[in-house]
N, C-alpha and C positions, 0 to 999 in steps of 0.2 A: 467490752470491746477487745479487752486480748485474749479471751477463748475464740471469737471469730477471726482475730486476725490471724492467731494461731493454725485456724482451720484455712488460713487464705483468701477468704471469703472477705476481705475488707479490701477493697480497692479506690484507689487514688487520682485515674485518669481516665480517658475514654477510651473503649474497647476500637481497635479498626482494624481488617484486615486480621487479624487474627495477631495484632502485637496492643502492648500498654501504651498509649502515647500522651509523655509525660510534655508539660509546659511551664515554663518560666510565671504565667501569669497563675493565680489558683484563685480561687474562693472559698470562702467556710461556709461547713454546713452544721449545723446546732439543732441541740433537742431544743424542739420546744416546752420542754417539760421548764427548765430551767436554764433555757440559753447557752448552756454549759458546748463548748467549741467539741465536736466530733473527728472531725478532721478537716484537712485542706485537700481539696479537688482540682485539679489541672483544669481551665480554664479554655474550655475549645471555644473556638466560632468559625465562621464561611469557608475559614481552608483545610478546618479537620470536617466540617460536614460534606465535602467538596470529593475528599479521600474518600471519604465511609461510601459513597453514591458509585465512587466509581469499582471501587473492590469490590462491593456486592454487583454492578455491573457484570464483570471482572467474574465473579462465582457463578453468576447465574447459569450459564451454559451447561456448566457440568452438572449441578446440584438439580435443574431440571431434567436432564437426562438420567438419573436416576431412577428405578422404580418407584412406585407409591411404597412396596414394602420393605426397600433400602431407606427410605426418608423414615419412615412409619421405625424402624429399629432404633434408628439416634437416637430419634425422639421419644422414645421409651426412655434409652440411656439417661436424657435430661431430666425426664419425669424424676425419674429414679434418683437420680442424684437431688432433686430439687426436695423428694420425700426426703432423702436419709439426713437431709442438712434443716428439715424444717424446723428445727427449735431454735439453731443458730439464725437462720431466715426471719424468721419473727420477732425474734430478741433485736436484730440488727433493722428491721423495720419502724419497730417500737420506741427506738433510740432514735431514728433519725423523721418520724412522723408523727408519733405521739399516744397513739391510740392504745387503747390495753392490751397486752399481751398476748392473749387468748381470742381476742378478734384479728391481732396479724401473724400466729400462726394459723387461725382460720383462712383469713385472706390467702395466705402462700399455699396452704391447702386445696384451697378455690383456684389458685393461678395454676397448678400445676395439673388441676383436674383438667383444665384447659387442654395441656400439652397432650396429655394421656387422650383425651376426646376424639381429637383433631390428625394422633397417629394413627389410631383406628379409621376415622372417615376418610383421612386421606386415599385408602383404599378403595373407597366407594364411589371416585369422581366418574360417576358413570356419563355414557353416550347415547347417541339413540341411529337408529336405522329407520328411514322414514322410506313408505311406500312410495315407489317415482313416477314421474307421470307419463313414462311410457315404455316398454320392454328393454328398450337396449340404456337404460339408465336407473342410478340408486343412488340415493340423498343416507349421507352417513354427516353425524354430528358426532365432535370431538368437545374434548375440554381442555386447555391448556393453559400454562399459569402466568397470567397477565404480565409480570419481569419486577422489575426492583420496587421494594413499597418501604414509603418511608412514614415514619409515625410520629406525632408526638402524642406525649401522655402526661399524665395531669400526675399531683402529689397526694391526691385522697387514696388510691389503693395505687402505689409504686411499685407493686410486685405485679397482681391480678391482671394490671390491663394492659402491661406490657405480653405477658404470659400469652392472654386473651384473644390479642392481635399476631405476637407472631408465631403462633403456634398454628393457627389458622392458614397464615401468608407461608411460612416453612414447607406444611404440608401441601400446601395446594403445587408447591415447588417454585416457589419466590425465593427472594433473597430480602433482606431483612435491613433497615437502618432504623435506628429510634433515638429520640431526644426525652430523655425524660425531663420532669421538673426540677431546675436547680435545687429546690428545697428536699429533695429527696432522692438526688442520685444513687446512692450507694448500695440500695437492692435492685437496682439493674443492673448496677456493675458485677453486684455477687452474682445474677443470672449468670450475665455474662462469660462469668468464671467456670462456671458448671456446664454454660455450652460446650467450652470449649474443651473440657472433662467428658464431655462426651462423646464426642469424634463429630460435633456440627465444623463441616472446612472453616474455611479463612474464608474472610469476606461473605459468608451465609448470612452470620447475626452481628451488628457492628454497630455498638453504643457512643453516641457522641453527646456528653456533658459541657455544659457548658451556661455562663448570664447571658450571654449575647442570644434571646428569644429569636428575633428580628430577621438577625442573618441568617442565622442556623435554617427559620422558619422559610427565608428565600430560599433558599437550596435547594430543600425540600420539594417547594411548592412548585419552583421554578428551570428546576434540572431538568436537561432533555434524558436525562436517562432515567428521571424517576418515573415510572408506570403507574402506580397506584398509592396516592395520600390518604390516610386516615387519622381521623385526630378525636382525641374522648379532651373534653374544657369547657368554655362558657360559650355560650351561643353567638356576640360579642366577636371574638375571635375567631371561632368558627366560618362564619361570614367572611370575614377577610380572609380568612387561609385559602378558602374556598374561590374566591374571586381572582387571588393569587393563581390559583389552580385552571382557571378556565382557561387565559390563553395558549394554553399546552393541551387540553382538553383530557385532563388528565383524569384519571380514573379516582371519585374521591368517595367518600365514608365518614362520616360526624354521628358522633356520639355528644351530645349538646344538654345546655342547661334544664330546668325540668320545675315544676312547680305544685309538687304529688298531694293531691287530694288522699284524703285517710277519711272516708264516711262511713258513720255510725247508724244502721237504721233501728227504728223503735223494736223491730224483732229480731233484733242481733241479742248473740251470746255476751253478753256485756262485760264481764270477765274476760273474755277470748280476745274480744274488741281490744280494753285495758292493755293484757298482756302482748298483742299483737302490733299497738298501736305504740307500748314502748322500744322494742325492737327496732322499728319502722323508723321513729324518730331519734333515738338515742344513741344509734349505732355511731360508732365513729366520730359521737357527739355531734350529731347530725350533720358532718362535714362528706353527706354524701346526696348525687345527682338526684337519687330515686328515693330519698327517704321523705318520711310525712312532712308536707312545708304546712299544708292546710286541716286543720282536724275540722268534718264536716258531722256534726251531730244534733239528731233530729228532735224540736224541742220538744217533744214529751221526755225522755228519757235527758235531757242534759243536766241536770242536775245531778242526777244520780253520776251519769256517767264522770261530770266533772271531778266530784269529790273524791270518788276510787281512781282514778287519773293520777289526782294533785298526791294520793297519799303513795301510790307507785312509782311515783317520779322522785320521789321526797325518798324515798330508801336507794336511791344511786347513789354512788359513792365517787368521789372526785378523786383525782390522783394522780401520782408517776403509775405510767404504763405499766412499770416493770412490776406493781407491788400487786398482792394477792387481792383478790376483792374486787379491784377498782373495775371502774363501769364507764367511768367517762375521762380521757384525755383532755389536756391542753387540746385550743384553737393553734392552727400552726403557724401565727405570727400575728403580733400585734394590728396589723394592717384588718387583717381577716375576723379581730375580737371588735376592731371598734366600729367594722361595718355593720355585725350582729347589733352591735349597742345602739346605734344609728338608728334603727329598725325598731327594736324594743320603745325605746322614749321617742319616736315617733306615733308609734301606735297608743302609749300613754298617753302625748298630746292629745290624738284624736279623738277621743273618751274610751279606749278599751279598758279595761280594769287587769292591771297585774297580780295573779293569785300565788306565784310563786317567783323566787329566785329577781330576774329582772335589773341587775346593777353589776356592776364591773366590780373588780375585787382589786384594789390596788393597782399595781404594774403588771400584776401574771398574767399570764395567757390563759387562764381558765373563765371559762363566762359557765355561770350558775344554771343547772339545769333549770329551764324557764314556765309558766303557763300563763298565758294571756288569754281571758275570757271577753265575751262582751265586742268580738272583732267584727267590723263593717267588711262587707267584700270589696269597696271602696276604697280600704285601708292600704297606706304604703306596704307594707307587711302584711299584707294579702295579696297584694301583685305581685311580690317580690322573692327570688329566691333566698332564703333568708343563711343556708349554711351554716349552723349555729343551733345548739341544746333549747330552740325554744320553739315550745308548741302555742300557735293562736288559735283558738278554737271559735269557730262559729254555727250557728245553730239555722238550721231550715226546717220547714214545716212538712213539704213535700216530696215523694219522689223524685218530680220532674222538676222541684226547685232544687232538689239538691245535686242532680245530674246539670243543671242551667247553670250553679255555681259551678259545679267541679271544671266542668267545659269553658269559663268564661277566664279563658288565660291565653297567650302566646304559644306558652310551652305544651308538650303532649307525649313527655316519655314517659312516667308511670300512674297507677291509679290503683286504690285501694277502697274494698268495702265490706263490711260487716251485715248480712242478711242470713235470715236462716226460710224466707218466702222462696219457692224454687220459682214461681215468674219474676216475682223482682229481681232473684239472681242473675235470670237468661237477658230480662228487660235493661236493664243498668249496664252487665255489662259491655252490651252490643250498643249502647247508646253510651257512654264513654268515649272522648276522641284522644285514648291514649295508645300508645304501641303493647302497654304491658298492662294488664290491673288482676291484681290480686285479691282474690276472693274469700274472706273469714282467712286471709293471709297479708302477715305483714314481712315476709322478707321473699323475692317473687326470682333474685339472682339463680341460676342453674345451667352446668354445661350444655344440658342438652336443650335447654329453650333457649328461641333468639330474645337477645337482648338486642332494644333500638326504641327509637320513636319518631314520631310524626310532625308537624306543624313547627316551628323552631328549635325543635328537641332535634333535631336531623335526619339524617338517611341510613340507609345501611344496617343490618342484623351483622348480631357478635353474638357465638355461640353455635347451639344445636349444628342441623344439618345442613340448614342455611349460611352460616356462618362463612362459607366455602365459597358461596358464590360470586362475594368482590374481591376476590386474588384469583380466580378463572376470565379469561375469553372462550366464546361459545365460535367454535368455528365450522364452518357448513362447507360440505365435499359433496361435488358432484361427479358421479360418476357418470361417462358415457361411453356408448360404441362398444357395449359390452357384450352384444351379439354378432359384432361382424370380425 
């Protein structure tokens, strides 16, 4: 922590306007590796998120008049800076999220590919000239950037999807407010630092921390100057934010819970499957939207597949983030270990058979990489996003029974499957009701593909070239009387 603070990159209070703004109230934030106290954080709620709404207000005029390739140059500048700091970035992710070290300098890696994307496209918010319907007139279509967009984001990747979102909303020539997760403020605030290291004005990007969800979340949803909501969290919350959002008719984007099917077919590279299928799940300790909840494996091949599974899963190694090796982090709070636990010995009740791991370890925050065989689709832990190092796995007989499991959920942000049949491939995956599925792939994230989903997973693409299109208004010009 005192190489980063050294570097400046530790901050204490919420970004507004382009000042630190300190409070009498604070909260702690802690590793969860060991509880161990990080710091105290100033304590905003309703009248620092109130500031934030109206300073980006307040910037937006200028910061849209801009060029695409004056925004596009910052936003290098931050890229840049966000690379040169990446091992501080990750170090200081690690500390305050839990994950291994080498997945959250990837993550900030990921977050900043963002920024870098998003300066390039920005250039490309093209228009169209459309044929008029009669000589002395011409239809011209503009793009312009919808005004203040305010975020909140979740504590699974505290860099990436802050990154994700304003890097996008920046470019399009928005102005920027974000609430991240109290359990993980402190890599927005280092963004924050670095924006502001890079000549992004005051009031562009303006971070408000804070316990008070609630309020902060009215502001947000409920400000007449905020243009456009987007929120990455549980489906749950989503809904309410969302509802909050309608009587302003405000412009909104969910990125929402998920319930990702990992299917194994009998002509799958079975190895590839294995290796594919731990990535998928074990990232992050499976404390992510889009990792495998469901392994769907077809029963000629489950046996085989179970055993090289259970003996892959069994060579991760548990730990502090910071050490060499380790594979899987602390869950990032008790609350969050004993829902996982919830889940497990419930699916024991029901007759699954636990082949690995499957019990709490004392008071730590670590829950044992899991395998649970023998799973009904019926099962709580089959309907359930589960958030947590444990794979249930269930077996199907058929194509079309395994495509009728994968489908048989609320959710429909990611989907995963192992074939090496090229109809099965084309077939599966056009009959999947997910936004995303991955094919003899288990990790599907990428700048330039949209990230989103469908059915209770939400609305809205994050990423590629799509990515663009919920911080624009499409505006229609008509021209007449151009012959007389």
């Amino acid at each position: 922590m005192q190489q980063i603070q050294s570097a400046g990159l530790l901050k204490s209070a919420s970004f507004i306007d382009g000042q630190w703004c300190e409070s009498e109230n604070q909260f702690d934030v802690v590793n969860p590796f060991d509880n161990h106290l990080l710091c105290r954080v100033a304590d905003a709620g309703q009248k620092e998120a109130e500031s934030a709404v109206i300073a980006a207000k307040k910037a937006l005029k200028e910061w849209a008049a801009k060029s695409a390739a004056e925004r596009a140059e910052i936003l290098r500048n931050w890229f840049d800076l966000i690379q040169d700091n990446q091992s501080l970035l990750g170090r200081l992710l690690t500390l305050e999220q839990g994950k291994p070290l080498a997945e959250a300098e990837g993550e900030v890696g990921y977050g900043a590919g963002f920024i870098e994307w998003f300066a390039e496209e920005g250039k490309r918010v093209y228009g169209d000239t459309i044929p008029g319907p009669a000589q002395d007139k011409r239809i011209v279509v503009i793009k312009q950037p919808v005004g203040v967009v305010a975020a909140i984001t979740p504590w699974n990747f505290p860099n990436a999807m802050i990154a994700r979102k304003a890097a996008a909303a920046l470019a399009a020539g928005c102005t920027f407010v974000v609430k991240p997760a109290a359990e993980t403020p402190l890599s927005a605030l280092a963004l924050a630092e670095l924006a502001q290291r890079a000549g992004i004005p005051a009031g562009v990007f303006n971070v408000v921390v804070g316990k008070d969800s609630s309020s902060i979340g009215r502001v947000f949803t409920q400000h007449p100057d905020v243009a456009k909501f987007t929120f990455t969290g549980s489906t749950q919350v989503g809904k309410m934010l969302a509802e909050q959002c309608a009587a302003d008719l405000k412009r909104v984007s969910l990125e929402l819970g998920g319930n990702a099917p990992f299917i194994v077919f009998e002509d799958a590279d079975i190895d590839a499957a294995v290796e594919g299928a731990i990535q998928c799940k074990y990232r992050n300790a499976g404390q992510t939207c889009v990792c495998a909840n469901r392994l769907l494996v077809q029963s000629s091949i489950k046996d085989v597949f179970e055993e090289k599974y259970i003996a892959a899963v069994q060579a991760l190694k548990a730990g502090n983030g910071l050490e060499e090796g380790v594979d899987l982090g602390p869950l990032i709070s008790q609350k969050a270990l004993e829902k996982v636990d919830e889940l497990v010995q419930s699916a024991r009740q029901e007759g699954a058979t636990v082949r690995l791991g499957g019990e709490k370890q004392g008071s730590s925050q670590f829950y044992p990489a899991t395998v649970i065989s023998d799973v009904d689709t019926k099962m709580k832990i089959a309907q359930s996003e589960i958030f947590g190092p444990v794979s249930p796995i269930i077996s199907f007989t058929s194509e079309q029974d395994a495509i009728r499991i994968a489908n048989d959920t609320e959710y429909g942000l990611a989907a995963y499957f192992y074939a090496r049949d090229i109809g099965r491939v084309w077939r599966v995956a056009e009959q999947l009701a997910y936004g995303m599925v991955g094919i003899n792939e288990g990790i599907v994230s990428n700048v330039a593909a949209p990230f989103g989903g469908v059915k209770h997973s939400g609305y809205g693409r994050e990423g590629s070239k799509y990515g663009l299109d919920d911080y624009l208004d499409i505006k229609y010009l008509c021209f007449s009387g151009l012959n007389t």
